[in-house]
N, C-alpha and C positions, 0 to 999 in steps of 0.2 A: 504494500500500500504506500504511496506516493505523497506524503505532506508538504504544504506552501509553507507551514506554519506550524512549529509544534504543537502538541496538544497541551494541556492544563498540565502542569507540572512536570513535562518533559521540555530538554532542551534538546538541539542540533552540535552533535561535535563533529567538527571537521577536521579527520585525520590520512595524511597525502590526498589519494583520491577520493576515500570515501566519505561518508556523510551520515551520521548514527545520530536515531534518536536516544536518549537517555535521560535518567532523572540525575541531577547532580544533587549529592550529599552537602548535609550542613557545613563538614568540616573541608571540603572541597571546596565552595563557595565562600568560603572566611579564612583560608590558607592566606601568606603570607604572598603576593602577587613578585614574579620572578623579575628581577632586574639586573638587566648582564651589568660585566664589571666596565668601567670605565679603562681604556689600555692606558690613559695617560695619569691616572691615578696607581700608584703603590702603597699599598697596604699592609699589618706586619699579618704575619701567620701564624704568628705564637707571642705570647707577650714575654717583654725581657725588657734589658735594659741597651741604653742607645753609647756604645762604646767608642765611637770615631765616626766621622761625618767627612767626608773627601770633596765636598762641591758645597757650591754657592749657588744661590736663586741669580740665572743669566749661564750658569757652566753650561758648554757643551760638554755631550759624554758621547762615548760609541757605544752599540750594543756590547753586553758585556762587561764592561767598567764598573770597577767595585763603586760604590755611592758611600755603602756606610755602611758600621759594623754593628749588629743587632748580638748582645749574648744572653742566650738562653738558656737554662737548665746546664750552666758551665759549660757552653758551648759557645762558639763567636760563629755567626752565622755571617756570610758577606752576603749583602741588599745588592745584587746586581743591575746596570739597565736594561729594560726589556726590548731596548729598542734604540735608535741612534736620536738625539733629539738637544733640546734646550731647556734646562730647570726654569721651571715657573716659580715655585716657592716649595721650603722645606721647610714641613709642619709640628717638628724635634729640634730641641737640644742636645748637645751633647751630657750624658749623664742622667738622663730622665727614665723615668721607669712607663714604659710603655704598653696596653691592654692587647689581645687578639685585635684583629680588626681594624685599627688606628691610621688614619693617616701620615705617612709619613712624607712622600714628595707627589710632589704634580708636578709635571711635563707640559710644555706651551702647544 
């Protein structure tokens, strides 16, 4: 059977080609909505502390080039770039204790 319009508390999901009626769940419908990452946003992965910082807001880097030293869990982690570009602003000090998640540099 062929709907213009779903019926009362079914929706239309659209997956590749196909096209499925379905009721969506409360917890489906109040999920947290998916937002890619930004590439010119670096973020930490693990919270630590900010041990050395190699660049200034205007540095060129190449992909690659260490930026700065995150230590976590007694470990020195190097913050690489992900890409060749120019520091927009770096959102750390040196010696700051830092959260998962955190912003650390933006890219122009």
């Amino acid at each position: 059977m062929r709907y213009k319009s779903a019926p009362e508390g079914y929706k239309f999901l659209n997956v590749e080609n196909g096209r499925y009626k379905t009721m969506l769940t409360t917890k489906f419908v109040s999920r947290e909505k998916f937002i890619p990452n930004d590439p010119k946003k670096i973020y930490s992965v693990i919270p630590g502390t900010i041990r050395e910082i190699y660049i200034k807001a205007g540095s060129k880097v190449k992909e690659g080039d260490t930026m700065m030293i995150l230590e976590a869990m007694k470990m020195m982690n190097n913050i690489l770039a992900p890409e060749s570009g120019i520091i927009k602003s770096i959102h750390v000090e040196k010696g700051i204790v830092v959260p998962k998640s955190a912003l650390l540099i933006e890219f122009e």
